[in-house]
N, C-alpha and C positions, 0 to 999 in steps of 0.2 A: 504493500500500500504506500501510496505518498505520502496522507496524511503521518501525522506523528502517532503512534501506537502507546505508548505508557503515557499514565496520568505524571505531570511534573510533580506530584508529590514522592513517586519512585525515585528521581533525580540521585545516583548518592546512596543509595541502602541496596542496592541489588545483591553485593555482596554480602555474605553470611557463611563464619567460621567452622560454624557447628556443619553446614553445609560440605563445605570446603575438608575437614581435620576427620568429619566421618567417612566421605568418601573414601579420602586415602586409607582409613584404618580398614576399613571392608576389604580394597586391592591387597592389603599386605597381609590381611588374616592377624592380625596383634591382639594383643589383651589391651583391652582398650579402658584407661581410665582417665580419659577426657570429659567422656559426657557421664551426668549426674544424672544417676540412680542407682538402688541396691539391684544386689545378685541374690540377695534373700526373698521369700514370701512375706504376703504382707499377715499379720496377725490371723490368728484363726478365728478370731470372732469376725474381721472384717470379713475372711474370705466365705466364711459361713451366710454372714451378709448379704455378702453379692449374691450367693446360689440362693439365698433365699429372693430376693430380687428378682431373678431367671426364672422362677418354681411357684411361687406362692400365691402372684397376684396377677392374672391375664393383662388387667389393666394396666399394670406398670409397662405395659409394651406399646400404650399410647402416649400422647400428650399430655404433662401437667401443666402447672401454672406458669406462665411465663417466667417468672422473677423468680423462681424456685418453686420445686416440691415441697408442700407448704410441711410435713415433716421436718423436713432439713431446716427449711428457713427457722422453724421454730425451736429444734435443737441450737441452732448456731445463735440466735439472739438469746436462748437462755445462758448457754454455756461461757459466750463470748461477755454477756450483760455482767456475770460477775466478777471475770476477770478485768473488764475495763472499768467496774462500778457504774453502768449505766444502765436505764431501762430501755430498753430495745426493743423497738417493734419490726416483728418476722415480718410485717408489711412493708416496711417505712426504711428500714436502716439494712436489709441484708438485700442483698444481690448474688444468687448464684450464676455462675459463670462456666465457660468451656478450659476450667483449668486459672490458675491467678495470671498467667499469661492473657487469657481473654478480661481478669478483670484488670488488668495493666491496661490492655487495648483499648476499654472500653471508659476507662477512667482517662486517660490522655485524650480521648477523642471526645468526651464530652467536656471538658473540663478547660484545655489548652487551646486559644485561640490564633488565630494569624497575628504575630509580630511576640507575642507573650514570652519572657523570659521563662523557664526552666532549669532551677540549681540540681546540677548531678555530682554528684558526690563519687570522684573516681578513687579506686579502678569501679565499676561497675556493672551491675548485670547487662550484656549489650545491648539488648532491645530497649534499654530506656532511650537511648540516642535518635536511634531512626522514629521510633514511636512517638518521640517529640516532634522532628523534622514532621514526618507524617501528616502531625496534627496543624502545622502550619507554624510550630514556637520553633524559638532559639536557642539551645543549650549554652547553658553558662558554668563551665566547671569547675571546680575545686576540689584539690587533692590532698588524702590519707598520705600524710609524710610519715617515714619509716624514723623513729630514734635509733640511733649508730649503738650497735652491743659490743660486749666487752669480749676481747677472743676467746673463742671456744666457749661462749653463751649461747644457747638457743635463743632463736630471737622469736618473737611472738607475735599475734596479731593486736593483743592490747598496747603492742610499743608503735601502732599503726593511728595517727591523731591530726585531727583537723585543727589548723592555727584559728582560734578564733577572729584574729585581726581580718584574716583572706574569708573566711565566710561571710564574716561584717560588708565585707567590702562590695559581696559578690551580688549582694541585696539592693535593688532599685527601685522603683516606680515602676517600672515595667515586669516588675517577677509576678509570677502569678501562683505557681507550683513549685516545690522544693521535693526531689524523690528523695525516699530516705530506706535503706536496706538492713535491717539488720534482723539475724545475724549476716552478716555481709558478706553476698558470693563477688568477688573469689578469694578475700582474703581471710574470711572467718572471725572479723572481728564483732565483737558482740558494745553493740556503744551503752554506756555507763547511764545510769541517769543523769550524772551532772552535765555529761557532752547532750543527750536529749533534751536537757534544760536550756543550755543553751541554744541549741536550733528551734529549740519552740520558741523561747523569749524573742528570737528575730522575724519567727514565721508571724507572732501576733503583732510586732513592732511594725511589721509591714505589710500587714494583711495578706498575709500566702495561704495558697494550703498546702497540705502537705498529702504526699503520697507514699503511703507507710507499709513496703513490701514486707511483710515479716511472714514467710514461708518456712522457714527454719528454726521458727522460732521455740521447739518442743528439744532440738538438737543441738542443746550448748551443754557444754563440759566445765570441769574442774569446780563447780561451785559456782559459776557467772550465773548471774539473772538476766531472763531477758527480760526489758521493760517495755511495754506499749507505750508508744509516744502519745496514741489517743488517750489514755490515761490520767496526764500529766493536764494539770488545772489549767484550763482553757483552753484544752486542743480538741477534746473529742467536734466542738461545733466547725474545725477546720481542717479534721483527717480524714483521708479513705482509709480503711485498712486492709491488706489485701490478706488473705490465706489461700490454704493447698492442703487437700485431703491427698495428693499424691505424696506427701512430704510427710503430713502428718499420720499419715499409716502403710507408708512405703509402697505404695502403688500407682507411682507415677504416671501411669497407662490409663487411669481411669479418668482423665481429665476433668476433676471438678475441683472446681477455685468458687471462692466468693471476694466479697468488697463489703464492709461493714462502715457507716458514718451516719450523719447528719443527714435529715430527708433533706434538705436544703441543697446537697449536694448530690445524694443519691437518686434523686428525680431525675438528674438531668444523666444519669450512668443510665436508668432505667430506660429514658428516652433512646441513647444509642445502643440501647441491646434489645428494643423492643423491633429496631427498625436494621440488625444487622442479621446476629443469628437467632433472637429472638424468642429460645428455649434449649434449654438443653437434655440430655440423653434420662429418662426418667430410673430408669435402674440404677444406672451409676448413683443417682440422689442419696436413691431410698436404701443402698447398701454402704455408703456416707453417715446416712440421718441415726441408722442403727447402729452404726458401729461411734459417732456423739454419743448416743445413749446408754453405750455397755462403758465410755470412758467418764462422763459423769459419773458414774455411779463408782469407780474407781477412782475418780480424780485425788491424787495426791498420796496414793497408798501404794505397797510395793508393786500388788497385782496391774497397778498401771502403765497399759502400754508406751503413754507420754513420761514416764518413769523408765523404766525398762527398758527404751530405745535408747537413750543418750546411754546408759552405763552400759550399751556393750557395744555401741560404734567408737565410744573413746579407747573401746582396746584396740580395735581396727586402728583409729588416728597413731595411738601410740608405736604400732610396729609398721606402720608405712615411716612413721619420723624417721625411727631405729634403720629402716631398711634403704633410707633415699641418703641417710648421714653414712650408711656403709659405702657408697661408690661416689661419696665424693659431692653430696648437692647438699646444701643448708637448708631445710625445712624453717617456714613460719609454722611455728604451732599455731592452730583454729582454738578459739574460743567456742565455737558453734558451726554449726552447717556440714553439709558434707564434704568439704574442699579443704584441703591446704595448697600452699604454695610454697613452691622451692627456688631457694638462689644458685642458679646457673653462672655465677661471675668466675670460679675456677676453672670451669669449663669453658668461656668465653674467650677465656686468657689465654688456654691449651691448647684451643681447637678454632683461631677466632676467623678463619674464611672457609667456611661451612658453605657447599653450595648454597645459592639464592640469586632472587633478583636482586641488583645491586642495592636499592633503597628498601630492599626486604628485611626489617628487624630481627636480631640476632635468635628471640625467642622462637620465631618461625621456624629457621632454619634447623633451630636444635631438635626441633620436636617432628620435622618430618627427616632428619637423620636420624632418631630416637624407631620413626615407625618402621624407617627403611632398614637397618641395622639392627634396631637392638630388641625388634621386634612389640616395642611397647608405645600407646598413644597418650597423651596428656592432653593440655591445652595449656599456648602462649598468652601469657598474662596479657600483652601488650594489647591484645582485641581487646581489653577489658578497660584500654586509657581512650581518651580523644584522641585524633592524626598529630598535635603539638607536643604532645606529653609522651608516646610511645616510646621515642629513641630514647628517654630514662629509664625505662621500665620494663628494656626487655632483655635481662638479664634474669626473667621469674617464668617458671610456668605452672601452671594445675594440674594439681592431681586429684580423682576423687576417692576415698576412701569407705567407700559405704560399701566394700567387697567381701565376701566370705567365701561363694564358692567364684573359683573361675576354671576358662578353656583350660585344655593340657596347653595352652600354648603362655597360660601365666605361672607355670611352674617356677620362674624367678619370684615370685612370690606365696605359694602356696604347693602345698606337695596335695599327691591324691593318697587319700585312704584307703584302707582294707575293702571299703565297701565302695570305691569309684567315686565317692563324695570331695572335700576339700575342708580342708581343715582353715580357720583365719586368723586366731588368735594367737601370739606366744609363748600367753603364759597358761590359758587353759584347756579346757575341752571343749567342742562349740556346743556340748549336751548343757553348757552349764547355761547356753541359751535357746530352751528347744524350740519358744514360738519363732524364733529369729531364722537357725540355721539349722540343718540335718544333724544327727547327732556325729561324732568322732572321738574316735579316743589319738589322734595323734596330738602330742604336745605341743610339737613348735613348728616352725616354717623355715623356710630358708632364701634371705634375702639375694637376688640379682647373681646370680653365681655367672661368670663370662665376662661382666663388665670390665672393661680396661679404663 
């Protein structure tokens, strides 16, 4: 055709890494821990859920309500109502969605206007960027500065901190939205209430609102809290809050996310979901709304799945640390989420003209000689900065650690068992997790053997 074929809002986004870093992993056949999700089942009461979903109700094979399966909606306004101290109406304040990815979509699109600043908070999850462009705003970024550690200290993602002076600054007349991630993919940091406090005191200082991805937020270690920014005195009237039933019951495939705020704001979310995709898949709901209903009733006791998930993926965290410090890469320890991130600078140093396109960031290069070679995928932090800020930043890449079993082709990280299973932990047996992983009695693992 002569005419022009893409909308100018494409301009600029066409590329996509996940796109790009899966393909290759598929041609080389790798253990691939780039992309975020478990190799475990998700909880037996979920998956009991779903089958009942499939089996119980003919009609769950039609159309519910738009806005959500009024089950879910009404689980998630109870359950969410006490955690943020608010009263919630499953009408008025919840939005179910095709995954927190559609409630991202759907909150930038009704929300961010043409010319409208947008503060992202890098490194970042990548679809904030284009999702803004998209919506017709302009991203304005400021960056998680790393504090310098002392040799041979792990370094952390709490040593990962916004200067408050460069947030201050980033705020104008023209801001309209500020995204805020935590626990924060990709670097796992879990932000403090005092750093919360501070970005709320600027979000009301200057009338924003804010866009509160907390999908990980069941998945923080060592003691951290996570805090809801909606929470904190006078935000809930200017926060979306996004969640993920694939995050918070390890079922990533089941695509249901919601958005929870203010009707003030959630009218106008409900508008672009009424007029895009308009409903979503009724079983996935109602095998969600059930499995809210078995964790209320556990909320906060050992039997809880939201309990019991964090204290056995931080053994996973711990021996991927152990096993990426054996061949030579610095791990950030994760406060939360599924991700860490390692420093490639020694490697940088050793190996520093790695095939590439010449203006191709060093992080690229390592991680597609990583997939060619060493037969394992990650992902390069640098997709995670603006096109200004990359060439600091790609010295890091990701890994995900949410793995128990893997192919015989991650044998550098997990051996097979007696029974054809895979063992993940170091220091235990994975029966000591049985809703999690198959049981095993092998003890330990054995990190990257081959690496030079």
């Amino acid at each position: 055709m002569a005419k022009r074929l893409p909308a100018r809002r494409l301009d600029g986004i066409d590329h996509n890494p996940w796109v790009e870093f899966g393909k290759m992993a598929s041609e080389y056949d790798v253990v691939n821990l780039g992309q975020g999700f478990p190799d475990f089942p998700p909880p037996d009461f979920a998956v009991q859920a779903f089958q009942n979903a499939l089996s119980s109700d003919f009609m769950l094979n039609q159309y519910t309500k738009a806005f959500g399966y009024p089950p879910l909606t009404k689980i998630l306004a109870s359950f969410f109502g006490k955690l943020l101290e608010q009263e919630i109406d499953p009408l008025k304040n919840v939005l179910v969605t095709v995954g927190a990815y559609g409630a991202l979509f759907t909150a930038f699109q009704a929300l961010v206007d043409e010319g409208d600043e947008v503060i992202i908070i890098e490194p970042f999850f990548d679809c904030y960027e284009p999702m803004t462009l998209m919506a017709g705003g302009r991203p304005v970024f400021v960056t998680l500065k790393p504090s310098p550690t002392q040799d041979g200290e792990l370094d952390s993602a709490s040593n990962w901190q916004l200067d408050p002076t460069e947030l201050a600054s980033k705020f104008t007349s023209r801001t309209k939205a500020l995204i805020l991630n935590t626990p924060n993919n990709p670097v796992g940091k879990v932000f403090s209430k005092a750093e919360l406090e501070l970005v709320a005191s600027l979000c009301q200082q200057h009338d924003v609102i804010c866009i509160s991805d907390e999908v990980y937020q069941w998945l923080v270690y060592d003691g951290h809290q996570h805090v809801s920014i909606a929470s904190l005195p006078g935000m809930w009237e200017r926060t979306v809050t996004i969640g993920s039933a694939g995050k918070s019951f390890s079922a990533t495939g089941w695509k249901v996310g919601w958005a929870l705020g203010p009707d003030s704001l959630m009218k106008h979310l409900r508008t672009v979901h009424q007029n895009t995709v308009y409903h979503c898949p009724t079983q996935g709901q109602a095998a969600v709304a059930q499995s809210f209903q078995h964790e209320q009733l556990h909320f906060g006791q050992p039997s809880s799945y939201f309990v019991q998930l964090p204290q056995a993926v931080w053994r996973y965290r711990d021996h991927m640390v152990r096993s990426l410090q054996s061949v030579g890469l610095r791990p950030v320890v994760p406060q939360g989420s599924y991700f860490l991130i390692a420093d490639i600078s020694d490697f940088k140093s050793k190996m520093p003209d790695l095939p590439g396109d010449v203006d191709e960031p060093y992080d690229r290069r390592f991680v597609k000689w990583m997939i060619r070679n060493k037969g394992l995928a990650a992902i390069p932090v640098s997709v995670f900065y603006s096109r200004p800020h990359q060439k600091h930043f790609d010295h890091y890449v990701r890994f995900c650690f949410v793995k128990c079993r893997m192919s015989p082709r991650s044998r550098p990280w997990t051996r097979s068992c007696g029974n054809g299973r895979m063992n993940s932990g170091p220091d235990a047996a994975c029966s000591s997790w049985p809703h999690l992983v198959p049981a095993c009695s092998l003890p330990g693992c054995q990190p990257f053997p081959g690496w030079a």
